[in-house]
C-alpha positions as CSV (number, residue, x, y, z in Angstrom):
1,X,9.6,185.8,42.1
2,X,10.0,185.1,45.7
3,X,6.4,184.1,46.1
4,X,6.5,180.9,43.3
5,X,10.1,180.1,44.8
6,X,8.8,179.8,48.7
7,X,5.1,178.0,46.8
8,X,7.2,175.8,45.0
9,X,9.6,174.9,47.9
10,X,6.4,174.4,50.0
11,X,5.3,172.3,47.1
12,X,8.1,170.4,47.3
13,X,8.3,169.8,51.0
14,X,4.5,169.1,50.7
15,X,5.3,166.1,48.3
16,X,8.6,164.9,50.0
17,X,6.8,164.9,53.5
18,X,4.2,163.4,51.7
19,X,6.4,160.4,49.9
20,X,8.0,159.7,53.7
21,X,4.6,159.3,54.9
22,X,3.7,156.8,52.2
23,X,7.0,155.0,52.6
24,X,6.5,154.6,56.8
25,X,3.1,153.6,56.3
26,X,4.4,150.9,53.5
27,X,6.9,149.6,55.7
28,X,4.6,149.2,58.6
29,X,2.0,147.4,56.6
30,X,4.5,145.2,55.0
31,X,6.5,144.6,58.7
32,X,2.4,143.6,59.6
33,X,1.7,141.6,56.6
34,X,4.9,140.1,57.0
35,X,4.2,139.5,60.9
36,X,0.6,138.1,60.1
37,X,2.0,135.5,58.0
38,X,4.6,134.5,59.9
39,X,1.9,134.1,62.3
40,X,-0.6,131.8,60.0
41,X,2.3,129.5,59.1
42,X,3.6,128.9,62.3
43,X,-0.3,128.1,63.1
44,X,-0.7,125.9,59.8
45,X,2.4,123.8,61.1
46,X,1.3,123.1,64.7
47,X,-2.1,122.1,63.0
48,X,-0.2,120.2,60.7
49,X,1.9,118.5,63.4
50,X,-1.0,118.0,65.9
51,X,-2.9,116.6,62.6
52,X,-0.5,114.4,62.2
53,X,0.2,112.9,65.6
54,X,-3.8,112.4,66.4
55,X,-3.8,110.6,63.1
56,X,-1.1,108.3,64.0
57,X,-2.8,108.1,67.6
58,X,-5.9,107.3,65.6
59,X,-4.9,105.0,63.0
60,X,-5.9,101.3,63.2
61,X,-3.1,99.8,61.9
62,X,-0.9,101.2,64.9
63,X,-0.5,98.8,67.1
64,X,0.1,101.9,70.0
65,X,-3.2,103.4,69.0
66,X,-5.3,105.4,71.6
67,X,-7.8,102.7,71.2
68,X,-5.9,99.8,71.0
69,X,-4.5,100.3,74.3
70,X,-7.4,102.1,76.1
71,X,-8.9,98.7,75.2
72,X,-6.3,96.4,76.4
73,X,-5.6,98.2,79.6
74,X,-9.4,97.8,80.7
75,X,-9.5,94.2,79.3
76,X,-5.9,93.6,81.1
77,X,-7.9,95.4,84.3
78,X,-10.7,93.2,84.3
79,X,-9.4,90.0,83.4
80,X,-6.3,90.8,86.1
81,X,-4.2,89.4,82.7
82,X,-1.4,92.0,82.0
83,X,-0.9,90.9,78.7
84,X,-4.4,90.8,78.0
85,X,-5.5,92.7,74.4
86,X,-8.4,92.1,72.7
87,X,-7.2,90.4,69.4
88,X,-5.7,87.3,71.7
89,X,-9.2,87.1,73.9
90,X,-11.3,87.1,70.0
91,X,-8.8,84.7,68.5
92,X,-9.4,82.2,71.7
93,X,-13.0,82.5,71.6
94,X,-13.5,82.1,67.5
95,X,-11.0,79.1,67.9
96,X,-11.5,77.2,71.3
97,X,-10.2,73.8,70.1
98,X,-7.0,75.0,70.0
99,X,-6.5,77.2,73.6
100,X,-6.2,73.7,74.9
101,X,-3.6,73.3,77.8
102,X,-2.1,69.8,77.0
103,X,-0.9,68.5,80.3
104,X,0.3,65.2,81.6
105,X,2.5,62.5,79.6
106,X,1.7,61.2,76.1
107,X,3.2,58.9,74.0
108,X,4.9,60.8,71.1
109,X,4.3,58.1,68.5
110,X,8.1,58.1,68.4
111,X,9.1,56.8,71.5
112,X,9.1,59.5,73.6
113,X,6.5,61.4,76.3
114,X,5.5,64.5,76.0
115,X,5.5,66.3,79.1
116,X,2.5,69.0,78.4
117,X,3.9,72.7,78.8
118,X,1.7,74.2,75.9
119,X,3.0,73.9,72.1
120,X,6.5,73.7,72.3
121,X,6.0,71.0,74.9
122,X,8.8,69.6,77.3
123,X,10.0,66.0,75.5
């Protein structure tokens, strides 16, 4: 009778031993799964984020596009305009009739001369 009582309290130390075993190496892979994708969200935001602001650096209807100003600053660099950007310099050369410089006097048709100083004009 003392044999089966030390087998079956070796059988039952075998299984608790084995049931702590089970239970540590549980928690560790949980704690690492857990860990892992903590770590793959934290990485799918920043690439979310850094998605996001090369988009908006990107996008063509931003006037503070990448582009837009990479284009203007050489343009403005060139021309030795500081305001110079591209859209101004195409709409002067598609319309050429009207980046006249009125200067001198002119009779208004109304009585008074016009003193030049672009569109609004000095009456």
């Amino acid at each position: 009778m003392a044999q089966v009582e030390a087998r079956t309290i070796l059988a039952v130390g075998t299984v608790l031993i084995a049931g702590y075993v089970v239970w540590r190496v549980s928690r560790a892979a949980s704690s690492a799964a857990t860990a892992i994708g903590d770590t793959l969200t934290n990485a799918g935001y920043q690439l979310w984020d850094t998605a996001g602001n090369v988009a908006t650096a990107v996008n063509p209807t931003n006037p503070n596009n990448v582009i837009y100003g990479g284009v203007n600053a050489v343009g403005g660099a060139v021309t030795g305009t500081k305001d110079w950007s591209l859209g101004s310099a195409l709409y002067d050369w598609f319309h050429p009739e009207e980046n006249v410089m009125l200067t001198g006097t002119m009779n208004s048709g109304g009585g008074g001369d016009y003193q030049g100083n672009g569109a609004s004009g000095s009456w």
